[in-house]
N, C-alpha and C positions, 0 to 999 in steps of 0.2 A: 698576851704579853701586855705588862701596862706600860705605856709608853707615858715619860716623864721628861724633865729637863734632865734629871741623875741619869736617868737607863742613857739616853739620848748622847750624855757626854760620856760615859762610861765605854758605850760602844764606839765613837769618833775617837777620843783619845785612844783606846787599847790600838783602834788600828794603825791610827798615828807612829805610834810606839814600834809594834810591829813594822812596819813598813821604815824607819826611820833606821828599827837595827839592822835589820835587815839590808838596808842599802850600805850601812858601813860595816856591816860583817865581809862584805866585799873587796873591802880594801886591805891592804897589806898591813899588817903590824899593829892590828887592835887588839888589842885582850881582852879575854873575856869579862873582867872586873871594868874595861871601861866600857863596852857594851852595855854590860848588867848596867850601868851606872846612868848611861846613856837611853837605855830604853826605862831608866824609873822616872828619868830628869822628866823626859819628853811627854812620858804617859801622865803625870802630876801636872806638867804645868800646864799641857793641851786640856788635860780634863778638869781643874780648875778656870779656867780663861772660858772654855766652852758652856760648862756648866755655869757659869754665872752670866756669860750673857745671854743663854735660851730661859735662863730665869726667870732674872731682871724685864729683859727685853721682849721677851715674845710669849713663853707661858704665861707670866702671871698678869701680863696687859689680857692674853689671851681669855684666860679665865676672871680678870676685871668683865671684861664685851659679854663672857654668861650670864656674869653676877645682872649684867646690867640688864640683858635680856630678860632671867626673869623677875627683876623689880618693873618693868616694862610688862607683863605677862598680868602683876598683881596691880598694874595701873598707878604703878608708884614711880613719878617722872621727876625725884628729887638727882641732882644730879651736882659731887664735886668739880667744878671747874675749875677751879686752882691747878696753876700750871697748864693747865690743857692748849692752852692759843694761841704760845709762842712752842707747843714741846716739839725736840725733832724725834720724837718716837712717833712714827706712821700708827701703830695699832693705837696710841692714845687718842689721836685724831680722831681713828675710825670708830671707837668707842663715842668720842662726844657726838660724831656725823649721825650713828646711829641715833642716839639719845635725843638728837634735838630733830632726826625725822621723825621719829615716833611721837616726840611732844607735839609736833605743827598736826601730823596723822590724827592723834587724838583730840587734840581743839577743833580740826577742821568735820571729825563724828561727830563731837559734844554739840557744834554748831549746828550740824544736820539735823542730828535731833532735838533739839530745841525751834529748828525753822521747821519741823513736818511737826511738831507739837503746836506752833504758832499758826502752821498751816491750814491744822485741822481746827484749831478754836476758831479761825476767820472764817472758811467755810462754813462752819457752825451757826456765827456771827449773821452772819450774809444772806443765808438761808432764812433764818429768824426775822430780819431785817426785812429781810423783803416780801414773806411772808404774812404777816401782819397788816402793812397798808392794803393787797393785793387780794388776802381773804378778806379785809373789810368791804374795798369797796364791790369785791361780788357779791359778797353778802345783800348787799343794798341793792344793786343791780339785781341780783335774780328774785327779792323782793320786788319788787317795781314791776318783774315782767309776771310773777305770779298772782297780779292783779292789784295791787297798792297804786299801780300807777296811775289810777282812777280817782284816787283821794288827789287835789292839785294839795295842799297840806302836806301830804306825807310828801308826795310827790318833791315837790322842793326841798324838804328837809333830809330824803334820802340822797337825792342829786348831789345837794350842798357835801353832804359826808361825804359821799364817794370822791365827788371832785378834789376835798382835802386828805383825803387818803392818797388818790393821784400825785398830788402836784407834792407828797412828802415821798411819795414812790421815785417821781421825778429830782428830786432835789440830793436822795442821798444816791440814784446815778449817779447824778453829775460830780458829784463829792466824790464816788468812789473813781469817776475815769479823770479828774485832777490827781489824786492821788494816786493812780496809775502812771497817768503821763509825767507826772513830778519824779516818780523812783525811775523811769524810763529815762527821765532825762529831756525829755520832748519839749518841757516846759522850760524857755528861757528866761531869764529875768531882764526884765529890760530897764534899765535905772534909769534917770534923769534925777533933776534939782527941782525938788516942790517941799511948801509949806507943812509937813503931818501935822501942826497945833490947828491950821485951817481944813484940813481931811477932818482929826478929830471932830473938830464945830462942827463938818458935813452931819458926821456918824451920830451928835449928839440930836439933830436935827432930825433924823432918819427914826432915830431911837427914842423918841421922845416922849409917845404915847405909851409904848413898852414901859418905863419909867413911871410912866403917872400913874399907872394902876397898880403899881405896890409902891406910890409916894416915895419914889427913890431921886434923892437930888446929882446932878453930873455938878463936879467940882474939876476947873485947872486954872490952875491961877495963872499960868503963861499968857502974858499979854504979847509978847512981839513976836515976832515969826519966829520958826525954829525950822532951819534949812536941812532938809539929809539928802542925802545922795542913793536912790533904792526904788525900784520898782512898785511907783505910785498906786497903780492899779491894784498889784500882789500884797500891798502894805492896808489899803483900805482893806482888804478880805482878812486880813490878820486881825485887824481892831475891831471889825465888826463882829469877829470872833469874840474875840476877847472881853469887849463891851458886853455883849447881848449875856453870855454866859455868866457877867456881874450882875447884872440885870436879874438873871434865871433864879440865879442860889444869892443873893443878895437879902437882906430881911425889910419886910415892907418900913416904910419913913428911914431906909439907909442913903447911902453915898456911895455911889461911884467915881472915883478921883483919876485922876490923868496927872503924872508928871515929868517932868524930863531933867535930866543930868546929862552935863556936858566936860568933856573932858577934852584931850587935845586932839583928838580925832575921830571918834563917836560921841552920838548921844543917847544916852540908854531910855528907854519910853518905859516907865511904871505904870500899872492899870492895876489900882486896889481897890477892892470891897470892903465892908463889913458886916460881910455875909457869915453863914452857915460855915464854911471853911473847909478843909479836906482834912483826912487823918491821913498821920504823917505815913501810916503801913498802904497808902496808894499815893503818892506823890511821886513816885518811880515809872508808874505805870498808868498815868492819865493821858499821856502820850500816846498810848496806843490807840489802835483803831477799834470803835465800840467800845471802849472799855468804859463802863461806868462806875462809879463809887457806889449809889443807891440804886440799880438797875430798877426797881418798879418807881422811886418818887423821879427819877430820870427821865422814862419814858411819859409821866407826867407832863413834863417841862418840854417835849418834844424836842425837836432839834434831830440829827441824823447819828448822834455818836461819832463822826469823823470832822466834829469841827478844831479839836486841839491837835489831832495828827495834822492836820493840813498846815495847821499856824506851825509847826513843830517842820515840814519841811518845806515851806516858805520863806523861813526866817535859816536855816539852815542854809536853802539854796542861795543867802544872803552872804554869806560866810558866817554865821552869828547863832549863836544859842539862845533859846527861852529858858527864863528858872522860875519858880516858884516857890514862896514862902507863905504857908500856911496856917492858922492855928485853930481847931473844932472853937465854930460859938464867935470865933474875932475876923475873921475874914482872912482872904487871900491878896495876895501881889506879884502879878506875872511879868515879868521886865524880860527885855532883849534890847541890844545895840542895832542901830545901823550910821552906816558913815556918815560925819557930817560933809555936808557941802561944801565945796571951797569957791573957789573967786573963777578958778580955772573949769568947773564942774560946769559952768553958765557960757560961758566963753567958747566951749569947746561944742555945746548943745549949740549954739547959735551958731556957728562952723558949722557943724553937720546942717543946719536947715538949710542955710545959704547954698550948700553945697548941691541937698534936696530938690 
């Protein structure tokens, strides 16, 4: 039997009907013309009233909740809401209820598989990464013991290699268990009030000989202090980033610039090249860890592939974004905010020490 909103009314009204003559067939001094009359009224208007609200109200909601199931089926999560969020029809609800657990359902797969995708390129990464320093320097080590060690010449030159395959073994550790402890949470930021245009000078100080040997000049034309309020330590590790990596991809007799822009509560720090520059199909994805644009002139350049992750959640853990604007051939410019200093930022440091 196909059961319907019609069969459905069809069947309540007749009984309606029935049961309705029936009770006044009972009584004294009905006729049969008003019975007949009586059981058409009751069975017409029962089965019209019935049938349109199993319709309206609960079939064709019901078979909307199919339809939706399977667009839901064929991965299609476009979904009318109109009307839906004030309606007092319960199955409308339960249709959007459904609709919008399946959409969170599916973002939250799409997201799994895109993080066991990311999972496996890291691992991949990591493997490679650490692979490389650790076959070199045995390499050199099991030369040395296979009799080389007898030349003091080789001797030394193999030593020297092995030690800098080490201490690059050693450094993108420490890189990866920062950027462990940072997504952990482990890593707090500890702000105070200090000068960044004198951090800068430090960094330009540090970075100096780097500079000289592809004749690259440091330009900031900021002569007065420039106060922020941000974890001095964690902000040095960002610029020296940032520097060294103008430095890397920068082209020999260029510019490395430093600027700052001040607004009414941050100051935004620019660091531009007039390097090599990035194409714009990886400026999405430099952020990530390992991720290089030229993976063989990169491994050139050395460095660990996790120095722009780290600046990326450093400057994050700040409350604040990095961006980058790039052009192949004309150079890049990495800017991020942090808070400026106020009067009360100094005030409150020297409380706490007193306090100390």
């Amino acid at each position: 039997m196909l059961l319907n909103s019609r069969a459905v009314a069809l069947l309540i009204a007749s009984s309606i009907a029935v049961i309705t003559t029936g009770a006044l067939s009972l009584s004294e001094g009905i006729t049969e013309n008003a019975l007949f009359l009586c059981c058409i009224l009751s069975f017409f208007s029962s089965f019209i009233l019935i049938y349109y609200t199993l319709e309206f109200l609960i079939f064709r909601e019901i078979n909307k909740i199919y339809q939706g199931l399977e667009k839901i089926n064929k991965r299609d999560f476009s979904f009318n809401k109109k009307g839906i969020k004030n309606a007092s029809n319960p199955f409308k609800r339960i249709n959007q209820e459904i609709h919008s657990y399946a959409t969170i359902k599916q973002q939250e797969i799409d997201e799994l598989k895109k993080l066991e995708v990311f999972r496996r390129e890291f691992l991949a990464d990591v493997s490679h990464e650490l692979k490389t320093p650790i076959f070199a320097a045995q390499g050199f080590v099991h030369t040395l013991l296979d009799g080389a060690i007898e030349d003091k010449k080789v001797r030394t030159k193999f030593l020297k290699k092995a030690a800098k395959n080490l201490d690059g073994l050693n450094m993108l550790v420490q890189d990866l268990l920062t950027i462990s402890q940072m997504e952990a949470g482990e890593i707090k930021m500890h702000k105070e009030k200090f000068d960044i245009r004198q951090t800068v000078l430090d960094i330009f100080d540090q970075l100096e000989e780097k500079a000289q040997k592809k004749q690259i000049v440091f330009k900031m034309e900021e002569e007065a202090p420039v106060y922020v309020y941000a974890d001095a330590r964690r902000i040095h590790q960002v610029m020296v980033n940032l520097i060294t990596n103008s430095i890397k991809y920068g082209k020999e007799f260029g510019h490395v610039s430093i600027s700052f822009l001040r607004d009414k509560g941050h100051i935004a720090i620019n660091i531009k090249d007039d390097g090599m520059g990035i194409p714009s199909e990886h400026l999405k994805r430099i952020f990530e860890r390992f991720y290089r644009v030229e993976k063989s002139r990169s491994k050139d350049k050395g460095g660990t592939g996790l120095g722009l992750a780290i600046v990326k959640h450093i400057i994050e853990a700040h409350g604040s974004k990095v961006a980058v604007v790039s052009s192949v051939k004309k150079g890049s410019t990495f800017t991020f905010k942090l808070d400026k200093a106020k009067e009360s930022d100094e005030a409150r440091r020297v409380q706490e020490l007193d306090i100390i």
